[in-house]
N, C-alpha and C positions, 0 to 999 in steps of 0.2 A: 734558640734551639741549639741541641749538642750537636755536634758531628760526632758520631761515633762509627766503629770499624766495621761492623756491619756492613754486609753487603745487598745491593740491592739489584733486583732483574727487574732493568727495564723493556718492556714487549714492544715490536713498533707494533703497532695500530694502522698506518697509513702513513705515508712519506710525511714527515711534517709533525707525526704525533706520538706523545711516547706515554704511558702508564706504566703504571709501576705492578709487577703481575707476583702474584704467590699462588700457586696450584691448590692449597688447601681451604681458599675464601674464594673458590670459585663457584658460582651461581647456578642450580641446573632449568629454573624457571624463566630466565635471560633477563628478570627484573631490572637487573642494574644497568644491562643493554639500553634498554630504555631510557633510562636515567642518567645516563651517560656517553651519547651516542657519540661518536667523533669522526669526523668529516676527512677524508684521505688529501685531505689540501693544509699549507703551512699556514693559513690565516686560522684555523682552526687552531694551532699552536699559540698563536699570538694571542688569542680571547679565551681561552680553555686554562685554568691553572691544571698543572700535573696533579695526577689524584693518587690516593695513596692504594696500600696494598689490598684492603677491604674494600676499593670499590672498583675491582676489577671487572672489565665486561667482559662477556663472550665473543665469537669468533666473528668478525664484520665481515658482510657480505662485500666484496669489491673481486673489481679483475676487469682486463681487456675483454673488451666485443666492438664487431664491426660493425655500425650502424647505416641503414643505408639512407644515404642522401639524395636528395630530388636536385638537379640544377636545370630547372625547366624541362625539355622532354631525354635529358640526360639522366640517368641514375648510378648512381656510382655508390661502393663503398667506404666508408673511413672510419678509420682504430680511433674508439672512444675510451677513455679510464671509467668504471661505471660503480656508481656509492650508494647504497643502501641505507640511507635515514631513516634511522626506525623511528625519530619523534614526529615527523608528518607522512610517516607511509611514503616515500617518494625516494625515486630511484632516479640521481644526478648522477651529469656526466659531462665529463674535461678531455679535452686533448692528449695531456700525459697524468700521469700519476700527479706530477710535480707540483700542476697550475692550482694558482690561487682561489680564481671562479671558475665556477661551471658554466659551461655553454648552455645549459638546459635539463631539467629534469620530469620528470614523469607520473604523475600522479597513481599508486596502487592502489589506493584504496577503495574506488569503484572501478578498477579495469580487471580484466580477463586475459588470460591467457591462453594462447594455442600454438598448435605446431602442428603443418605437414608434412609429411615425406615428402613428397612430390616438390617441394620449395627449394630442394637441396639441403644436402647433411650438416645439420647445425642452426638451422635456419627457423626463429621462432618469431611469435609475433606476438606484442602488447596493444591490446586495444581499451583506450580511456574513452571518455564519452567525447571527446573532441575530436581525437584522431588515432592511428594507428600505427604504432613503432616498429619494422622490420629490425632485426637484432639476428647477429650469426657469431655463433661460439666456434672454437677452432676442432672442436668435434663434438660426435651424439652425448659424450658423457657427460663436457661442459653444459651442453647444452641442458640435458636432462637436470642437471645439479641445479642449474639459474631457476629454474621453471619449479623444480619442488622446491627450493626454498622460498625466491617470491611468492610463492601460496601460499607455504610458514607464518612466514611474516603478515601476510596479508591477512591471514586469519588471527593471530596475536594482535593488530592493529585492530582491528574492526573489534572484537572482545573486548576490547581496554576499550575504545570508545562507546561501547554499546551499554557498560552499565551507567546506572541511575547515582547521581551524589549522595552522599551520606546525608540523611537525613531527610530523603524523600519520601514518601508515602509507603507503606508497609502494603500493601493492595498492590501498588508498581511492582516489589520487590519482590513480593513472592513469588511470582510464575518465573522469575530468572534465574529460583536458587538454583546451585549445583549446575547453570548449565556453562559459564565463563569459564569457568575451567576442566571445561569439556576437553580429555587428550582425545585427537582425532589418531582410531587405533585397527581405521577402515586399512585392510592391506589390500587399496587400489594399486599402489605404486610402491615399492619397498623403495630403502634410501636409498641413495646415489653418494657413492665412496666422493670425497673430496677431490676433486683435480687440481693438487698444489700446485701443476705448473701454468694453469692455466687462470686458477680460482684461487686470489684470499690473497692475504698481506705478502705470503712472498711472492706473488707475481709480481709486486712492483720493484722487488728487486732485479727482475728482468728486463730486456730492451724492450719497446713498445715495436708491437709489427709495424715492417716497414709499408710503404705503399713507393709506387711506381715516379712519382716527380716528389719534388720535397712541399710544394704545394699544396697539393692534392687531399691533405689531410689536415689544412687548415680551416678552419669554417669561417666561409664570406658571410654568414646570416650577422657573427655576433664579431666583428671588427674590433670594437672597443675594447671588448676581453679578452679579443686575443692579444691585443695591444700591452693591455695593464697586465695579463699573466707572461709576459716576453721580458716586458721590465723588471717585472719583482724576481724572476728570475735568473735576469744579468743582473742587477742590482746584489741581489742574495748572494752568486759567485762570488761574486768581485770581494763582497765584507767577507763571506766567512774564507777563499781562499786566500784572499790577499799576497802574498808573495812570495807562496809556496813552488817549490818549482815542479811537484806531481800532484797534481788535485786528489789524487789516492791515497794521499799518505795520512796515516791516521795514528801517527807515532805519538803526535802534540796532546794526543784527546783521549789515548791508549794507557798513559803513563797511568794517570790519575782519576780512574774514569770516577770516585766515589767523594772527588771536591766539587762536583759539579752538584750543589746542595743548595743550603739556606742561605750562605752567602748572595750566591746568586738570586734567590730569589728575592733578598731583600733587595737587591737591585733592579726587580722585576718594576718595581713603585717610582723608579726613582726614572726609567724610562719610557714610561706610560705617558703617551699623549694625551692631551688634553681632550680630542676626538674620540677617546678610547683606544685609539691605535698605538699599537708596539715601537719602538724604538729602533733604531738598527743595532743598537749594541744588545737589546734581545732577541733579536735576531739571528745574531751570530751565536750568542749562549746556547741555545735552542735548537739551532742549528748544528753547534759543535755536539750537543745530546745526541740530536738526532743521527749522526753523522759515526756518533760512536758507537749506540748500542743498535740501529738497524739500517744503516745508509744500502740502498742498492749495491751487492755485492760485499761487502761489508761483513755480513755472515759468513760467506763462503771463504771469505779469506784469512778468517780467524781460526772457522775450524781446518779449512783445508792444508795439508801440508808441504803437500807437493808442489814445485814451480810453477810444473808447466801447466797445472790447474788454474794457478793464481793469472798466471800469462792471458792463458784464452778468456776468462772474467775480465782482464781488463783491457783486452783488445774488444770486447761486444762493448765495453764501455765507451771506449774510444770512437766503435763504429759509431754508437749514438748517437753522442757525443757531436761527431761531425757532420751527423746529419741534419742535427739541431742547429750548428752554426748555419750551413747555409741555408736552411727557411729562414733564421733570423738573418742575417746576409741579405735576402733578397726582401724582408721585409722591411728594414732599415734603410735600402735604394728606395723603395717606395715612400719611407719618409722624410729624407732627401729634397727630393721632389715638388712633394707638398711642402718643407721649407722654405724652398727656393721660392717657390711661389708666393708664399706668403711674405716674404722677404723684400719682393720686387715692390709686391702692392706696399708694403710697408714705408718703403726708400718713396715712392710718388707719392703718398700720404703725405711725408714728411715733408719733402719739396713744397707741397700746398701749403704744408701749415708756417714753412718758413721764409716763404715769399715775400718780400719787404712790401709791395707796392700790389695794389689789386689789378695791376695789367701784366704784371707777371702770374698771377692766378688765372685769369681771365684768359693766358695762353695755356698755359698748364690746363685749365676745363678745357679750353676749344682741342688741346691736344688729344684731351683722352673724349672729346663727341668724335674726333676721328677715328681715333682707335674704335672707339664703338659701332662708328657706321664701317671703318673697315671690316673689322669683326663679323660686325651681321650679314656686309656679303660675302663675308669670305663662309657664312657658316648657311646664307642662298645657295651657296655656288656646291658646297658640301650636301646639303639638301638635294639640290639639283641632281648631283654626280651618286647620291644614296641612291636616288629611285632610280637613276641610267643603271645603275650599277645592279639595282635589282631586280628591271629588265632584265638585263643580258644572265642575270643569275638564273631568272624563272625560264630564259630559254635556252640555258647549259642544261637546265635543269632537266627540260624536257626531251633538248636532246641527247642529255646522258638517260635518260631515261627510255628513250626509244633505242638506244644502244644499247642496255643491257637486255630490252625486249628482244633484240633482235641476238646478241649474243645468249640470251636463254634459250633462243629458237636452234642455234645452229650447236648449243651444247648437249639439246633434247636431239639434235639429229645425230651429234655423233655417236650419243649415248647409246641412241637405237643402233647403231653400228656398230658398236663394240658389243652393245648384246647378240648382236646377229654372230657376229667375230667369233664372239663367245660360246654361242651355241653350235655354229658348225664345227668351232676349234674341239667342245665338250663330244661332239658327236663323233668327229673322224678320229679324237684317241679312245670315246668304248667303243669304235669299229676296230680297232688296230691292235687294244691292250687282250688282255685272257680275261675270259667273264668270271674268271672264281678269282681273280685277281682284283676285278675291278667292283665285285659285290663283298670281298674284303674290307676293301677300302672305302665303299660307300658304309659299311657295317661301322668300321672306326670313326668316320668323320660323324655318322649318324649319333654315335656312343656320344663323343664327345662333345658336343654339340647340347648333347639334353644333357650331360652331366652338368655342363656349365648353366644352360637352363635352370636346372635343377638348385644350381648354388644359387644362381641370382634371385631363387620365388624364394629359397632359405629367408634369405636376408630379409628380401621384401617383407616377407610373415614376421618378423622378427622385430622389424620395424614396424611394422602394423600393429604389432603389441603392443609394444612400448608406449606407440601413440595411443592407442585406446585405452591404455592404462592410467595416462596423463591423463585424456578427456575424463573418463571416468573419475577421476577425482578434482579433475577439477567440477566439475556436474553435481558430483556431491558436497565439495567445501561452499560452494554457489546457491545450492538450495539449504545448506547450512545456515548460512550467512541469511538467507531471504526468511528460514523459517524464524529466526532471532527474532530481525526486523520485526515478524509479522507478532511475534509473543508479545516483543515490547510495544508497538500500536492497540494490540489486543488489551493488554494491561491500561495504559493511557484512555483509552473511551470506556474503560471500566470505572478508572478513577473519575473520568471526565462524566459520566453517568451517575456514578454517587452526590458530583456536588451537584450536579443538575436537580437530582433527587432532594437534596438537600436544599438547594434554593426554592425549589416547590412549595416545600416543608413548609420553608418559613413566608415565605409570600402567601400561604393560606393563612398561616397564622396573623400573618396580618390582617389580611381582609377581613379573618373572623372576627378582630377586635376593633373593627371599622365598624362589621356588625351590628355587633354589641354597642358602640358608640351612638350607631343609625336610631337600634330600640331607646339611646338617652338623648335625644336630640331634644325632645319636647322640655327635657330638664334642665337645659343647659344653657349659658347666656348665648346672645345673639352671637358675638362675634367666634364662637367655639364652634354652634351652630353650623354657620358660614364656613368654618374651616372643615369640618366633618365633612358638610358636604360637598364639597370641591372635591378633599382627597378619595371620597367616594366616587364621585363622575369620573376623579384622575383614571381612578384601579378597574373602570367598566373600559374605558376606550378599549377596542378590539381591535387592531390592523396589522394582519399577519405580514403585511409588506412591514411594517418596521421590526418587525421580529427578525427576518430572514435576514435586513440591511445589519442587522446586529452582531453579524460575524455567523460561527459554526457553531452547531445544532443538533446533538444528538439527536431528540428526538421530539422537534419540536408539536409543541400545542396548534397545531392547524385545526383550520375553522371546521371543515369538514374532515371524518374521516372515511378508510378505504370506501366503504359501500355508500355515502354519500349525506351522512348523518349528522347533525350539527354537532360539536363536541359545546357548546356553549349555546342552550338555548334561547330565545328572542322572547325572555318574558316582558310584558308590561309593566308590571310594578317591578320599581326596583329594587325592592331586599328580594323578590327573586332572581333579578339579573344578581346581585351580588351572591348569592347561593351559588346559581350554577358556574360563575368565576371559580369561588370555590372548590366545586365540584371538579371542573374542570382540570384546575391545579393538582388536585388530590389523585387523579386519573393519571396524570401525565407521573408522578412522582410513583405510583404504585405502578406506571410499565416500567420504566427508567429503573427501579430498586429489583424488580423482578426479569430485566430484559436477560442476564448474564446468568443468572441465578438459576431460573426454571422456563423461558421464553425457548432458551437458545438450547438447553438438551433436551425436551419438549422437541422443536422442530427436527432434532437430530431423529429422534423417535420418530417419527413420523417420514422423515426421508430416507430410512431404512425399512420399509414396509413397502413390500409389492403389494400384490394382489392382495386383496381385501378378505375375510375370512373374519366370521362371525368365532367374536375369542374372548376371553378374559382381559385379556391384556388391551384391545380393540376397544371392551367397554372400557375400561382405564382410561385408554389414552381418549376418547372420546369426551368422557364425563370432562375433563382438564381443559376443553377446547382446542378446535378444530384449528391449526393455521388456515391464515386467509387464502396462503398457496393452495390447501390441499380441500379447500373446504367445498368447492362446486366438485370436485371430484367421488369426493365421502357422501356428500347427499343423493347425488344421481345415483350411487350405489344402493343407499338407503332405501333410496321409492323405489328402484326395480328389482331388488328384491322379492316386496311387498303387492306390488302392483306393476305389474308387467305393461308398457303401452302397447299398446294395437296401432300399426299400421296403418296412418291415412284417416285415422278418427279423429283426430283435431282439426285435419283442414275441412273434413263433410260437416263437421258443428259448426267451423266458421262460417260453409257455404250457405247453412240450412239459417243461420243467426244474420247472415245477407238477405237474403230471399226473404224471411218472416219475423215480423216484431216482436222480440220475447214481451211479458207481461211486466216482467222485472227491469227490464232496458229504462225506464224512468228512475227509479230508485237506484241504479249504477249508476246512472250520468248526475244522481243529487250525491254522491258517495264521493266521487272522483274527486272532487277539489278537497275534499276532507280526509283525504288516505295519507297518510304520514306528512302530516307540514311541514317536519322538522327535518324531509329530507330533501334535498337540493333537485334529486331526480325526480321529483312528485310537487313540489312547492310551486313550479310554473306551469301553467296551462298548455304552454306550447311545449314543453317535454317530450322526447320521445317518448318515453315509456307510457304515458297516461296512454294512449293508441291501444296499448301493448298490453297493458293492465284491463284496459274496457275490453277485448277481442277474449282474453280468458277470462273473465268471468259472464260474459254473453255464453261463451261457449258452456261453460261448466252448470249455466241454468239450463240449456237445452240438454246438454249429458244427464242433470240428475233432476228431473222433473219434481219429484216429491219434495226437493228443498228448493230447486229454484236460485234463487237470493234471499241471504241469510245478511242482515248488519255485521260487519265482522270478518264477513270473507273477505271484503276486499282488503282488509293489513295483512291475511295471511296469504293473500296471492302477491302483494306485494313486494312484501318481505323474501319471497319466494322466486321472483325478480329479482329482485338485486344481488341474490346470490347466484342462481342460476343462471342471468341472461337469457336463454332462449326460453321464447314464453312458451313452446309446447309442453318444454322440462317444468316450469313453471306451472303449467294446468295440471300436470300427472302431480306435480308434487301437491297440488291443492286435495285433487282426488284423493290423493292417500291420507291425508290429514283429515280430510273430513267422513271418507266411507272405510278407513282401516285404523286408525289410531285413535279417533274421535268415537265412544257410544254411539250406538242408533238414537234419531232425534235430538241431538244435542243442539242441531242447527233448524227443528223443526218451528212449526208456528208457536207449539205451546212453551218450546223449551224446556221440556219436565225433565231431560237429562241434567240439562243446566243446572235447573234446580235444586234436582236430586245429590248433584256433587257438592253446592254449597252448604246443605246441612252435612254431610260426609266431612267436608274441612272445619265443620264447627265441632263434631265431635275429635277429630285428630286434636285437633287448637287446643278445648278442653283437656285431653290425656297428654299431650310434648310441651305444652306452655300452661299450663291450671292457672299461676299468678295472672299473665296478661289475660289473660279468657274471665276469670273475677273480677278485675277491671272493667277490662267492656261490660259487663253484666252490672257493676255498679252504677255506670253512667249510660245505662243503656246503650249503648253502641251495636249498633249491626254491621257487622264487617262482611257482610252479605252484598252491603252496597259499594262497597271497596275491592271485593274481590271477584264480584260477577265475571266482571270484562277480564279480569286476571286470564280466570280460566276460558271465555270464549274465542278470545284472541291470542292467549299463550303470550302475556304479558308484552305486545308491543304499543307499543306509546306508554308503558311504566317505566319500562329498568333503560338505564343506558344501551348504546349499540351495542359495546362488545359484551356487556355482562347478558344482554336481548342472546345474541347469537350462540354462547356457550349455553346458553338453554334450550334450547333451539336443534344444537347439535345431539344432546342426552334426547332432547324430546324423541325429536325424528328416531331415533334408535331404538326407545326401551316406552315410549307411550305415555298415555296421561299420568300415570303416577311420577314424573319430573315435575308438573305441574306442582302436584301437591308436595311434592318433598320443596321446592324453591319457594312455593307460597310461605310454610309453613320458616322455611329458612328466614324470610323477611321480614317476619313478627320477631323472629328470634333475634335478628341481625339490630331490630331497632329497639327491643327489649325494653333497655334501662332508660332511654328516651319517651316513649309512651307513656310509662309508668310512672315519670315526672309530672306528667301532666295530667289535671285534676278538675278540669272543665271540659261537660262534652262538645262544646263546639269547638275551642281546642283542639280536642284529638282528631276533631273531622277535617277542621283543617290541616294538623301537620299529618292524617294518613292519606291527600288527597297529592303531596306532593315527597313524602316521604323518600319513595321505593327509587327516586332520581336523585337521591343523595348518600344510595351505595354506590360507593367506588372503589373499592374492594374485590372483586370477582372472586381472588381466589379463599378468601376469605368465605364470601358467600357459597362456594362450592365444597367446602370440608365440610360447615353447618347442615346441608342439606345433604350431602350424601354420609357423614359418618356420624353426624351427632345426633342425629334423628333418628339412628336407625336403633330396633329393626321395624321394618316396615314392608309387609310383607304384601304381595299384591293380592293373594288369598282374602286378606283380612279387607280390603279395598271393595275386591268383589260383592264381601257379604255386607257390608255397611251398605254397597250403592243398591242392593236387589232391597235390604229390609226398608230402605228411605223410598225407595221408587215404590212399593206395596204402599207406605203409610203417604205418600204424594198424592199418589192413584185415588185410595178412597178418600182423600179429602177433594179431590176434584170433582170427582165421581158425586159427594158428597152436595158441591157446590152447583151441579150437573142440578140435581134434584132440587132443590133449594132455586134456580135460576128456573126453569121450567113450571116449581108452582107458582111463582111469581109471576112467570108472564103468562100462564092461564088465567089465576086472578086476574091477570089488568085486561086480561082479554075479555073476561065478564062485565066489569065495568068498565069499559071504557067507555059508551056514550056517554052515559049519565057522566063520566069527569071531565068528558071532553064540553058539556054546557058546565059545568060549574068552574070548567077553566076559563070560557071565553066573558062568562058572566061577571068574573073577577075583573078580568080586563077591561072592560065596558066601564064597571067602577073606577079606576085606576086612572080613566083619560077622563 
């Protein structure tokens, strides 16, 4: 490299550290801060090369604050150097500027800050999750500067940690654009002007505050580092002043400040230790830099011109200076000390080991078992004279303590005396003075008195601002900070939900090609056979205990869900167990892809909604499905609407269904174990609910005599259970279903409503699906025997739990035409499946188990409400009046037809009744 004449400004940085600064490559985003942090201690010189003019950083946070110290139930203050590393967020702190190590530094990155008045002016506090830092500035303004910049920084730390590496998922990334370099532009707290004398690199040109012994501000916690920062710093003296006779003089480093270059630094190599540590002869190079372009006072005596300026700089150095010798003075007696000691033991070591003969050893041990048993009583006798000693302590103790009881006593008497003193002396001069003289006078002390009041509530309020301006922003950088957090979690179970999604995916598709392998097992040799069907048994085991052992779980496939539903039914044959894994899978991957998407601004919808009101938007959100939160809430609204309960009517049906045996009480108690198998709260006999289930529908045959019990009611009281809980809500909701939403007789003996509506859905079939409806009519198909129970029971035991209860929700609200738009939706849903198949017991079979292998919901919920439509309930009306007229007379018809029949047989029956018995007679 050249030396060329150029000149160059070196900045100090911190005692010990020098960069090379040009004002026009300076940063305004403090990037290079970052990337160049440097530590206000000279070991940082020694491992840091000098950097050049482009990677200048910004201004380091450093400066004196008194830290307070704990020495058991003592608390004291002591002047700490305090450094702001911006690469770990942590704010260290040394004795002086000078020291090598820090005694300890402070984690910011999860800590808060605060400040009260009432603590005394200057007086702030850091709290980490471990403990909490007292810190005291030399006034409000230092203090305010320290506290808004640690937020600064705190907030620039936390930002740079909180994004994602390149090349992480684009689903992570997006909810964080634009927000990292968020400038916080809230004016909580305007800035706080610099306090050069107090704050930043030229305080360390100043003395350190002094404290009261030279002691007192050495810290007993860390010994060792005060030890090793006392050395490198007499060591340091020593090389770089060597035999100067003013340690100020800076004539030698003055002359030539721009040979201190590349020379040097190629010499930098040449005295690098092998441990990576510096040399002393870079030490002094380094030193002499330092010394040149920012030594403490150093500045001032280049620009300043005056003597007596120069004078008093270097008499505070001087003071320093000597107050530094003697702690090191009095710490060097103490290692003396510890020499000497070591030295003795050394010298009687030595003697052992150079003892000719083992009876001079053998005196030498027996010498020092003496010294040991002297020792131990002299250290009884110590013991002994501890606890005398702490006696007579505890009863100084007590009787200084009864002496100041008793001197408090006779200073509360005199006190009372001088206030008497006081009051007579106050009373016999306004007897004596002029009363317009002496209400003068009481007027000006009065004045003066609240003026000074007055100043001091100023300040106070003034100070009350400040602080609440602090809090205030600290409050807000804090929930900054926490809503980040919460975006980047928010994003992570997003991403974490997609692959869950995705693993679903593909574990179905597995199982389907297991399937498919199950229908070729008969074609395949044994030993493939065997393997099929292992890996088949593998993929059925079901134990949700090693699911949960498997770590975290967005949203796991548990065996039951909310209301108590098997989510994997208990088939017997097993290509249906392998279906409803299937199914199962497919379930969990279409909540998991839809949870973030439509699940979660759905519930948002829905927990902005007061009070209930029949609305457009209501039926919306309705038809979409109910949250399970909100969903006993919505239906109780529904039936009371509708059907108003009465007071005390459910318990006189239970009284009346105690006292007398309904007719139907046999045919509930054969119903009971047959009411939803597939749900955990109905599957055991000893169930609560089964009680709960028999007591409403006992009730509900005594309420409505003309129906009684109906097959059927008990899935819709049940169902009506597990949402409701309370079974009286549970009865009302039955009543409404069956006497306000349900046709007259649809629950009657003859069923002719029933009826009526399944020829109504074979004409809809015909006009929204004609291909499938041609079908069925090729291979004779009655889906009449498929869809009966559809519409009796409002498809429970067909469709899955949550795709059962989003139907469920439209039904309760908007009545039987749900029925038929969902019916008509499930022909549509399985469409191009049906129509594959070309045998009619085929179709009987996959429509008997079909409608449990949608798993789709939202799927099934467009089909039926927007691609069917229009569908008009007008048109519903006229279909079910002209089918119930053409029902009627064929029954009517069958009426007639059955009646001459049994008059015939009524004419002949003797005469068949001998040629029946007369047959039989044959026969044996």
């Amino acid at each position: 490299m050249k030396k060329g004449p150029e000149s160059r400004a070196y900045t100090l940085t911190a005692p010990g550290n020098l960069v090379e600064s040009d004002p026009d490559t300076n940063s305004n985003n403090g990037t290079s801060a970052r990337e160049k942090d440097i530590r206000p201690s000279p070991r940082e010189l020694e491992n840091v090369p000098l950097k050049t003019s482009t990677e200048t950083s910004r201004k380091k946070l450093c400066g004196y604050l008194n830290k307070l110290g704990i020495k058991g139930p003592i608390k004291t203050w002591k002047s700490r150097w305090f450094f702001y590393d911006e690469n770990k967020c942590r704010l260290l702190y040394y004795r002086t500027a000078q020291d090598i190590n820090p005694l300890g530094s402070i984690d910011l990155s999860s800590a808060s800050f605060d400040c009260k008045m009432e603590n005394g002016e200057g007086v702030f506090e850091i709290r980490t999750q471990s403990r909490a830092f007292t810190l005291k500035a030399i006034n409000k303004q230092a203090m305010m500067y320290w506290l808004q910049q640690l937020q600064m920084r705190r907030w620039e730390f936390c930002n740079t940690q909180s994004r994602f590496p390149v090349g992480s998922s684009q689903l992570v990334n997006e909810p964080l654009a634009g927000r990292t370099n968020v400038v916080d532009n809230e004016d909580f707290l305007p800035l706080v002007k610099t306090p050069t004398e107090a704050v930043g690199l030229k305080a360390a040109s100043l003395p350190a505050p002094q404290t009261s012994t030279a002691l007192q501000n050495i810290s007993l916690k860390h010994p060792w580092t005060e030890i090793q920062n006392t050395v490198y710093n007499i060591c340091g003296s020593k090389q770089f002043w060597g035999s100067n006779e003013n340690v100020f003089s800076f004539d030698e480093f003055q002359e030539h400040p721009e040979n201190v270059d590349e020379e040097q630094e190629a010499e930098v190599k040449e005295e690098t230790l092998e441990d990576g540590r510096m040399g002393p002869r870079l030490n002094w190079i380094r030193k002499a830099r330092w010394m040149n372009s920012g030594f403490p006072g150093s500045e001032e005596l280049s620009r300043e011109k005056n003597s007596v300026d120069k004078v008093s700089v270097l008499q505070q150095q001087i003071l320093t200076l000597t107050e530094e010798v003697k702690s090191q003075k009095e710490l060097v007696k103490l290692l003396h000390k510890a020499l000497e000691a070591a030295q003795q033991e050394k010298r009687v070591s030595s003697m052992y080991l150079t003892a000719a003969e083992d009876k001079d050893r053998l005196k030498l041990v027996r010498h020092k078992v003496r010294q040991i048993a002297n020792l131990t009583s002299r250290l009884e006798a110590l013991e002994q004279e501890k606890k005398e000693l702490e006696q007579i302590l505890t009863l100084r103790d007590s009787h200084i303590h009864e002496l100041k009881e008793h001197v408090q006593l006779l200073m509360e008497k005199n006190h009372a005396k001088q206030e008497v003193i006081m009051t007579l002396t106050e009373q016999m001069a306004r007897e004596l003075s002029d009363p317009l003289q002496e209400a003068n006078t009481i007027t000006v002390e009065t004045l003066y008195k609240q003026q000074e009041e007055i100043e001091h509530l100023k300040d106070d309020i003034d100070a009350y601002k400040t602080q609440n301006q602090f809090l205030n922003s600290e409050i807000h950088q804090i929930t900054r900070l926490w809503t980040s957090v919460a975006e980047n979690e928010k994003a992570l179970l997003m991403k974490c939900a997609c692959l869950q999604a995705r693993n679903c995916q593909m574990e179905s598709k597995y199982l389907t090609v297991l399937r498919k392998l199950q229908e070729a097992v008969p074609g395949l040799p044994n030993s493939y056979a065997e393997l099929v069907k292992n890996l088949i048994q593998e993929a059925l085991q079901w134990d949700v205990k090693e699911e949960a052992e498997e770590g975290f779980n967005l949203n796991p496939v548990s065996e039951y869900d909310e209301y108590g539903f098997m989510t994997v039914p208990d088939y017997e044959i097993e290509d249906w167990k392998l279906l409803a894994k299937i199914q199962a899978l497919e379930i969990k991957s279409n909540k998991l892809r839809s949870q973030e998407i439509v699940e979660k601004p759905l519930r948002d919808r829905w927990n902005s909604i007061g009070e209930l009101n029949p609305s457009a938007e209501l039926k919306s959100l309705i038809r979409s499905g109910i949250p399970v939160e909100h969903r006993q809430r919505v239906w109780r609204w529904m039936v009371s609407r509708h059907c108003s309960p009465v007071p005390g009517h459910y318990q006189r049906l239970l009284g009346q269904s105690r006292s007398t045996e309904h007719l139907a009480c046999r045919q509930i108690e054969l119903d009971l174990p047959r009411t939803l198998t597939n749900n955990k709260h109905f599957s055991s006999p000893t169930s609560q609910l089964i009680p709960r289930l028999r007591r409403v529908l006992l009730a509900f045959s005594w309420h409505n005599p003309a129906i009684g019990y109906c097959q059927g009611l008990n899935r819709l009281a049940a169902v009506a259970l597990l949402v409701l809980e309370d079974e009286e809500s549970a009865f009302w909701c039955l009543v409404y279903i069956v006497e306000n939403l349900m046709p007259a007789d649809y629950y009657s003996e003859t069923l002719i409503t029933s009826q009526v509506d399944q020829r109504v859905f074979k004409d809809f079939l015909s006009e929204k699906l004609p291909c499938l409806m041609a079908h069925f009519e090729q291979y004779r198909i009655d889906v009449s025997l498929i869809t009966f129970n559809w519409f009796l029971v409002a498809f429970v035991d067909s469709l899955v739990s949550d795709i059962l209860l989003r139907v469920w929700d439209a039904f309760l609200y908007e009545g039987t035409k749900v029925i038929f738009r969902y019916a008509l939706a499930i022909f549509k849903y399985n469409e191009e499946e049906i129509l594959r198949i070309h045998d009619s017991v085929e179709i009987y079979q996959y429509l008997r188990f079909f409608t449990r292998m949608i798993t789709d919901g939202r799927k099934l919920m467009n089909i039926a409400f927007n691609e069917l439509n229009p569908f008009p309930m007008k048109l519903l009306r006229n279909r079910r009046s002209m089918h119930r007229e053409e029902l009627e007379a064929e029954l009517c018809e069958l009426e007639q037809i059955k009646a001459a029949y049994v008059k015939e047989r009524a004419e002949q029956g003797p005469q068949d009744l001998e040629e029946v018995v007369s047959e039989e007679e044959e026969e044996s």
